[in-house]
Backbone as JSON Lines, residues from 0, in Angstrom:
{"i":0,"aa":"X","n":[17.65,193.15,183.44],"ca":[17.53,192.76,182.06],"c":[17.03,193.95,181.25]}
{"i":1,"aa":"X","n":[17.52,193.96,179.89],"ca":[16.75,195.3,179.19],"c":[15.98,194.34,178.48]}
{"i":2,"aa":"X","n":[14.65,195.58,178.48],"ca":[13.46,194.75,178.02],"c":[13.93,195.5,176.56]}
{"i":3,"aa":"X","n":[13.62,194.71,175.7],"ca":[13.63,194.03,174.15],"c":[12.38,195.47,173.62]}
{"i":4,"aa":"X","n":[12.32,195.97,172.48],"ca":[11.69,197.09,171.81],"c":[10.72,195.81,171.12]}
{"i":5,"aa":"X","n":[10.15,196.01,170.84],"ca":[8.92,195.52,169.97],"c":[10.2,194.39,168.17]}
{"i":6,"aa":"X","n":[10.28,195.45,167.86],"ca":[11.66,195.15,166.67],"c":[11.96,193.73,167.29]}
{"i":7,"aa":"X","n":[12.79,194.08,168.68],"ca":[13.7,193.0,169.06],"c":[13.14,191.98,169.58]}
{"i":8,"aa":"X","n":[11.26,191.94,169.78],"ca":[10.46,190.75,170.3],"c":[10.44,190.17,169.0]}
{"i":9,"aa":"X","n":[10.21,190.65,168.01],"ca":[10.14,189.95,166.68],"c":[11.41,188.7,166.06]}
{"i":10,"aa":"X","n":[12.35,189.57,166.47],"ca":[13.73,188.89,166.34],"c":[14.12,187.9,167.16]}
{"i":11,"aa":"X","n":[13.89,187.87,168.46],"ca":[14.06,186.87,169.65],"c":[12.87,185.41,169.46]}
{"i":12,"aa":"X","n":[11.86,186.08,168.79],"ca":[10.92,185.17,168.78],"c":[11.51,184.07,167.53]}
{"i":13,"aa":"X","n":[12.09,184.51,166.84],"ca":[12.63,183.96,165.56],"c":[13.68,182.86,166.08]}
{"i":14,"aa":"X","n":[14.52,183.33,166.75],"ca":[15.73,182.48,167.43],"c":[15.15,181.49,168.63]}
{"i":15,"aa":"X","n":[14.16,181.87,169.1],"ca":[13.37,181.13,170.28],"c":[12.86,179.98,169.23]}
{"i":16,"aa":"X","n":[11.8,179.86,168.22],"ca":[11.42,179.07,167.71],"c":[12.57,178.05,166.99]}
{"i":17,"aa":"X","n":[13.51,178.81,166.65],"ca":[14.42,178.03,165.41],"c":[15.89,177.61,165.58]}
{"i":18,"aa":"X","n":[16.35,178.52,166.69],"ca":[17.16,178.12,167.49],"c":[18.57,178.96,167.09]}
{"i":19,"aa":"X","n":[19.57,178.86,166.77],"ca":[20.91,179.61,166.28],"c":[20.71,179.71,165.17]}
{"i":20,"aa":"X","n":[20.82,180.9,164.71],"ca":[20.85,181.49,162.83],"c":[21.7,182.57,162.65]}
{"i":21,"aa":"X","n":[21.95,182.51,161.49],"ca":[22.49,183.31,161.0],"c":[21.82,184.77,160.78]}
{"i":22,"aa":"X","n":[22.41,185.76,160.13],"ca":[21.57,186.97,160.03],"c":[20.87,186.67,158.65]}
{"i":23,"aa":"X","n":[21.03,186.05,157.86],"ca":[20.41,185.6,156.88],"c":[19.14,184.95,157.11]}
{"i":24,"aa":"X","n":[19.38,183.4,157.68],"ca":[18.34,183.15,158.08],"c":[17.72,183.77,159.13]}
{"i":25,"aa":"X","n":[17.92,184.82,159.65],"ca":[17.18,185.2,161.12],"c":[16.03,186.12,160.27]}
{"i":26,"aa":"X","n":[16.84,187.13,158.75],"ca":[15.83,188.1,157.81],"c":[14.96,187.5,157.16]}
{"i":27,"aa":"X","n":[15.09,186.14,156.72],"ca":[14.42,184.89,155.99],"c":[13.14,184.48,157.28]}
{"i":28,"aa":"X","n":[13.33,184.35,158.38],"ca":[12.44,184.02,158.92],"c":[11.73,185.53,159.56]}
{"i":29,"aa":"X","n":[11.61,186.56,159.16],"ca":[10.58,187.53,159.3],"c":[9.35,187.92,158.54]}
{"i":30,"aa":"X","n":[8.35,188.19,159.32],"ca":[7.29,188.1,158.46],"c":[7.3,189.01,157.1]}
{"i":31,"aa":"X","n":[7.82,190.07,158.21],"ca":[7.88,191.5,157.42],"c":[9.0,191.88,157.14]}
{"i":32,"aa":"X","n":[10.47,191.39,156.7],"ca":[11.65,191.5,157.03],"c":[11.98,192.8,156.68]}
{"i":33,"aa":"X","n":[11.74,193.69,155.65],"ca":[12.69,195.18,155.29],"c":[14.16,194.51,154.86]}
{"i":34,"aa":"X","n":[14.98,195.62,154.96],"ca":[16.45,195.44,154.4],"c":[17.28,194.58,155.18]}
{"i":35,"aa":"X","n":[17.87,194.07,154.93],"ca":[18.91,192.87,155.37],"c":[19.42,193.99,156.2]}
{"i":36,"aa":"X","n":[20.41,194.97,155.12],"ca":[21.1,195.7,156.88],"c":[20.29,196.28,157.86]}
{"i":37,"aa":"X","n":[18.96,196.27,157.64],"ca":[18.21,196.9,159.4],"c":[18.26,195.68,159.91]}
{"i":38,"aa":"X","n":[18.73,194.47,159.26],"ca":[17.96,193.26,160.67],"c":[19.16,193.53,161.11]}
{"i":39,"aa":"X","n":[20.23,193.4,160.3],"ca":[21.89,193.06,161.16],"c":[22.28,194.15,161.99]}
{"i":40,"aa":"X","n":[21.84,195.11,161.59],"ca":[21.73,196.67,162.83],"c":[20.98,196.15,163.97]}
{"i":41,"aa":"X","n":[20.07,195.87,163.56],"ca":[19.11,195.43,164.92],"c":[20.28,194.35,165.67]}
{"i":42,"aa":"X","n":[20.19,193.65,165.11],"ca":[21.18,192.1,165.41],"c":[22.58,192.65,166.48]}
{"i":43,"aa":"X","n":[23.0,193.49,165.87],"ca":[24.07,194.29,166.55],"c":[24.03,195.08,167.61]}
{"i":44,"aa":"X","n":[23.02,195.54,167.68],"ca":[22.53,196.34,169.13],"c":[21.79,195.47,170.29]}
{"i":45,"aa":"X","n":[21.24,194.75,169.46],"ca":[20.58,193.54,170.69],"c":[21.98,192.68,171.28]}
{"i":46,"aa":"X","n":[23.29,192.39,170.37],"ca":[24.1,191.7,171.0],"c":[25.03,192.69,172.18]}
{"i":47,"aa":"X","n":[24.98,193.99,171.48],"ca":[25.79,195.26,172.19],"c":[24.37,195.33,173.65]}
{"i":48,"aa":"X","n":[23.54,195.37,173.76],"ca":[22.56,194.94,174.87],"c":[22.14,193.94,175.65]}
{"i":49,"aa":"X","n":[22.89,192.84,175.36],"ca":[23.33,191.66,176.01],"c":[21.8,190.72,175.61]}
{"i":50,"aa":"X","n":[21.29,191.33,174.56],"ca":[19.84,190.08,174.34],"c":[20.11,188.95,173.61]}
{"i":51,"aa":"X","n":[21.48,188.72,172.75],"ca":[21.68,188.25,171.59],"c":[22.97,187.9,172.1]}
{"i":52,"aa":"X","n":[23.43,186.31,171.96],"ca":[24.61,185.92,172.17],"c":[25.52,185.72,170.37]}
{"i":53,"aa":"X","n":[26.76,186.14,170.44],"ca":[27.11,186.13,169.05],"c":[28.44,185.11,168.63]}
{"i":54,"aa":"X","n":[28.2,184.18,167.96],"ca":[29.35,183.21,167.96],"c":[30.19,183.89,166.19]}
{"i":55,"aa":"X","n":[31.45,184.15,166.8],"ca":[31.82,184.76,165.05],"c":[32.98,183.68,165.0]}
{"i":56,"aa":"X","n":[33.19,182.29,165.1],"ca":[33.96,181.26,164.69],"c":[33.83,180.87,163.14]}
{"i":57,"aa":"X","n":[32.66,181.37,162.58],"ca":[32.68,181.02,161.37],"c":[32.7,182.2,160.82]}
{"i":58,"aa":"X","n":[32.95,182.31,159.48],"ca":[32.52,183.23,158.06],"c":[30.97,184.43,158.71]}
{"i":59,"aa":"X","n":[30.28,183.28,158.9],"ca":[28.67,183.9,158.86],"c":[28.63,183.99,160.63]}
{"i":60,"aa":"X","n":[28.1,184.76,161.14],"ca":[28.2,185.39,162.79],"c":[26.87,184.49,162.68]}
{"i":61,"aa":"X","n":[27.2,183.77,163.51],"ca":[25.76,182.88,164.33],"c":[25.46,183.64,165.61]}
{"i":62,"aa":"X","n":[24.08,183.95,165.5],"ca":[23.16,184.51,166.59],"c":[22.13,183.36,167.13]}
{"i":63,"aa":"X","n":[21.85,184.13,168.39],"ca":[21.24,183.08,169.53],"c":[20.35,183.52,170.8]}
{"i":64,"aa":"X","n":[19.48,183.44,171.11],"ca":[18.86,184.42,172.15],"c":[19.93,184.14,173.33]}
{"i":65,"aa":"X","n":[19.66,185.36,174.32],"ca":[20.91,185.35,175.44],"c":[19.82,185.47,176.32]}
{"i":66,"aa":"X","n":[18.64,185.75,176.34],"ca":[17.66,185.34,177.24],"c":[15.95,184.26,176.93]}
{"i":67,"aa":"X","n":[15.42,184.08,178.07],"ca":[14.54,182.89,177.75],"c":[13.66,183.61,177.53]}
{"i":68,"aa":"X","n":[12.57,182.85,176.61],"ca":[11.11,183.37,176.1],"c":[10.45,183.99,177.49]}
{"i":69,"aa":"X","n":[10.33,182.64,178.76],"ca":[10.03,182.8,179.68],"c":[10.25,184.11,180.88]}
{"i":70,"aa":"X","n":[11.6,184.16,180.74],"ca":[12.05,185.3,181.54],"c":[11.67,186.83,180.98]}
{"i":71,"aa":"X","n":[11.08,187.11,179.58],"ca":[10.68,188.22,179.03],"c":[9.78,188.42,179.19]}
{"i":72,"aa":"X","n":[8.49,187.39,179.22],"ca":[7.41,187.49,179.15],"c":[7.16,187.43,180.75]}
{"i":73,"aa":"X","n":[7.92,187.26,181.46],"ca":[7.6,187.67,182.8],"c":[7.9,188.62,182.96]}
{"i":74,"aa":"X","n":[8.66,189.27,182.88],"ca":[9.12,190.89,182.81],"c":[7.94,191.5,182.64]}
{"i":75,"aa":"X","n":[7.95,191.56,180.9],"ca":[6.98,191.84,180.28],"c":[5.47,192.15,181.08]}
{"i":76,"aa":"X","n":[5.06,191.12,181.58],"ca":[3.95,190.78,182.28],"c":[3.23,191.46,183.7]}
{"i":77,"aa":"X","n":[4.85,191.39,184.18],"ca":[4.6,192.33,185.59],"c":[4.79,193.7,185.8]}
{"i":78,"aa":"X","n":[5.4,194.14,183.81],"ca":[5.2,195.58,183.96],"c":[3.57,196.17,183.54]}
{"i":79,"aa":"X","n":[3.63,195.61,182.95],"ca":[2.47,195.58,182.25],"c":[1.11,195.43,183.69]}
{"i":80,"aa":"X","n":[0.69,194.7,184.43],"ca":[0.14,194.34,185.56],"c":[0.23,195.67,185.93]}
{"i":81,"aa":"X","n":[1.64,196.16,186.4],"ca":[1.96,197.46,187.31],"c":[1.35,198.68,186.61]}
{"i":82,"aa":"X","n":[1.57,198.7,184.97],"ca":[1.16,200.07,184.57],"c":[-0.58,200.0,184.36]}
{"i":83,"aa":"X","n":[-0.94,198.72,184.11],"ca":[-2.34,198.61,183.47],"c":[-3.08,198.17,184.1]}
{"i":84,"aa":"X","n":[-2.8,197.46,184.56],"ca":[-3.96,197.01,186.29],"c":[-3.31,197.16,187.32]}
{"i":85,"aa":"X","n":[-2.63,198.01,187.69],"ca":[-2.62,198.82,189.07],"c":[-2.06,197.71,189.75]}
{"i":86,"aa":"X","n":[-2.08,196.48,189.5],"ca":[-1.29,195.05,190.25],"c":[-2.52,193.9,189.96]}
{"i":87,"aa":"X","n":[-3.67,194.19,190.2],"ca":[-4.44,193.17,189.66],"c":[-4.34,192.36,188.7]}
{"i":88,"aa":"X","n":[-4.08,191.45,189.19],"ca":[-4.35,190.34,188.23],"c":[-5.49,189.68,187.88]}
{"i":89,"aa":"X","n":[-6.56,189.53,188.67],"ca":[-7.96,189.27,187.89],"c":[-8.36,190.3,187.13]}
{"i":90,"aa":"X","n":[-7.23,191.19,187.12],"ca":[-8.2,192.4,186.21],"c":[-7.65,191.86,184.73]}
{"i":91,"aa":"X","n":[-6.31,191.9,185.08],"ca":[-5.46,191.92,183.55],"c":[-6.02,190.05,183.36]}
{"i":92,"aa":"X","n":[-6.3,189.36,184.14],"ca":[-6.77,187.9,183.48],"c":[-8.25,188.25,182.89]}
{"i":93,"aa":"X","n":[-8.82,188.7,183.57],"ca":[-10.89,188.69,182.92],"c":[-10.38,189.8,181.59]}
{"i":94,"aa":"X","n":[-9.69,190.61,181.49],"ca":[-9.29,191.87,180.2],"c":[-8.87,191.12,179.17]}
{"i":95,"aa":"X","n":[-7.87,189.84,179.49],"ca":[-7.3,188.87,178.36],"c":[-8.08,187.98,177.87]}
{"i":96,"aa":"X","n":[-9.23,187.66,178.96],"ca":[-9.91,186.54,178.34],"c":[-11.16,187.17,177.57]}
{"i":97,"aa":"X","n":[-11.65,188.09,177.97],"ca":[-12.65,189.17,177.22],"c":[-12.25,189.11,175.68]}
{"i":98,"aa":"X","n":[-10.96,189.32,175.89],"ca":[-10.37,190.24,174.14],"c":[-10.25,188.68,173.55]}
{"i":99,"aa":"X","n":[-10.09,187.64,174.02],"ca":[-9.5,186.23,173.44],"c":[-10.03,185.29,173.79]}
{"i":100,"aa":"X","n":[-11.23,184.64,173.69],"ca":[-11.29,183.71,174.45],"c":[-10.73,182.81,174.44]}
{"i":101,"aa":"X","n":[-10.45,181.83,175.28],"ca":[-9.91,180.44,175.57],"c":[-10.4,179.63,174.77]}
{"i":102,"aa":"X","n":[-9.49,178.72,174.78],"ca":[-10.22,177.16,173.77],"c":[-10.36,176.38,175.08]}
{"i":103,"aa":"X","n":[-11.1,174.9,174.89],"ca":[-11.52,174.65,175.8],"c":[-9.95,173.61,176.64]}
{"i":104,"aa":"X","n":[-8.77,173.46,175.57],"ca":[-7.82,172.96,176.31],"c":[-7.07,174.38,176.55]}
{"i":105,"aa":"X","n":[-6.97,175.34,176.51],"ca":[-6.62,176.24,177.52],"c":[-7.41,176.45,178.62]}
{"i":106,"aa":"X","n":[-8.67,176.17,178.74],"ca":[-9.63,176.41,180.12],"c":[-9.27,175.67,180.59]}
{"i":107,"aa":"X","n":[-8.84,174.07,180.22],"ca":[-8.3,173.14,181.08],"c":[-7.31,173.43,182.12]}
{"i":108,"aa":"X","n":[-5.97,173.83,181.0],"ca":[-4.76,174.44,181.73],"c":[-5.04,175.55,182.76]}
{"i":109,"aa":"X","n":[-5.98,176.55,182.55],"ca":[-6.39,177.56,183.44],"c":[-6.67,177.07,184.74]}
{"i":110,"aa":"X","n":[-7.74,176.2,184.55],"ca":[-8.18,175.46,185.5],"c":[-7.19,174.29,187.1]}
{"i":111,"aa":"X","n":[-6.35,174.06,185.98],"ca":[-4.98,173.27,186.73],"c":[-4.12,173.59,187.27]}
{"i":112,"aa":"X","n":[-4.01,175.1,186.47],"ca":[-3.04,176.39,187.25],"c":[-3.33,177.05,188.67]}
{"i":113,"aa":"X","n":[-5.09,176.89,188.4],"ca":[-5.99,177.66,189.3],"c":[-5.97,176.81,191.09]}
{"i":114,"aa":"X","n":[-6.01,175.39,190.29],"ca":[-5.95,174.27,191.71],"c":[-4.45,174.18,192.22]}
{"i":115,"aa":"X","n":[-3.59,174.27,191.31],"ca":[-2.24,174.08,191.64],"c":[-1.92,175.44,193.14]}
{"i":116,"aa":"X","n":[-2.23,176.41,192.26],"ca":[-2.14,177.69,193.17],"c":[-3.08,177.72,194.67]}
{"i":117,"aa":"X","n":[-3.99,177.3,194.72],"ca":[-5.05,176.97,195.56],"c":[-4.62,176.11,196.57]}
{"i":118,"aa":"X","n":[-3.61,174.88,196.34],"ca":[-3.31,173.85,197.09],"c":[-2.35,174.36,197.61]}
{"i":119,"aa":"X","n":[-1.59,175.02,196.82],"ca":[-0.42,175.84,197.35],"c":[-0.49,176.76,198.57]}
{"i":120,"aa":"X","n":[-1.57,177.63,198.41],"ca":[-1.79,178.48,199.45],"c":[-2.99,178.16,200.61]}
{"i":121,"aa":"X","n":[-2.86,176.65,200.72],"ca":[-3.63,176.48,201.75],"c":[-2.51,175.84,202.96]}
């Protein structure tokens, strides 16, 4: 998979939440949008990179993520692990929770993840 530039997390996140858009609405839903033609440049290279599926049956080119939130952020995650904690993961978990703390229904989920994994490896 090619991992997505920062630009193109912005853009994927847009289509992840909202689902198939147009390049219109895809510039409409940016925080920070800039010029219509940098999104559709962007739009065009992410589909020429296989991140962006492109339906041109209509007038207006409907765009669509071509990969899952999930599958990036795992990517994402285990490069990240590899370059920044050496593979540790209690390192890169106690580093995330330091900078952020948890609410107390994410400690929950932590917690459920923590037994799930536990039962697992016994």
């Amino acid at each position: 998979m090619n991992k997505p530039t920062d630009a193109e997390l912005i853009i994927l996140a847009v289509l992840w939440e909202r689902g198939p858009q147009t390049v219109r609405a895809i510039h409409e839903g940016l925080a920070h949008p800039g010029a219509y033609t940098t999104t559709l440049k962007q739009l065009q290279i992410m589909f020429e990179k296989g991140l962006v599926l492109r339906d041109e049956s209509a007038r207006s080119h409907i765009y669509r993520a071509a990969i899952k939130r999930d599958q990036v952020q795992r990517t994402l995650l285990r490069d990240l692990l590899g370059k920044a904690f050496s593979g540790s993961t209690s390192g890169m978990v106690m580093r995330a929770l330091s900078l952020s703390p948890a609410s107390r229904e994410e400690i929950a989920e932590i917690r459920e993840l923590l037994d799930r994994i536990e039962e697992q490896s016994e």
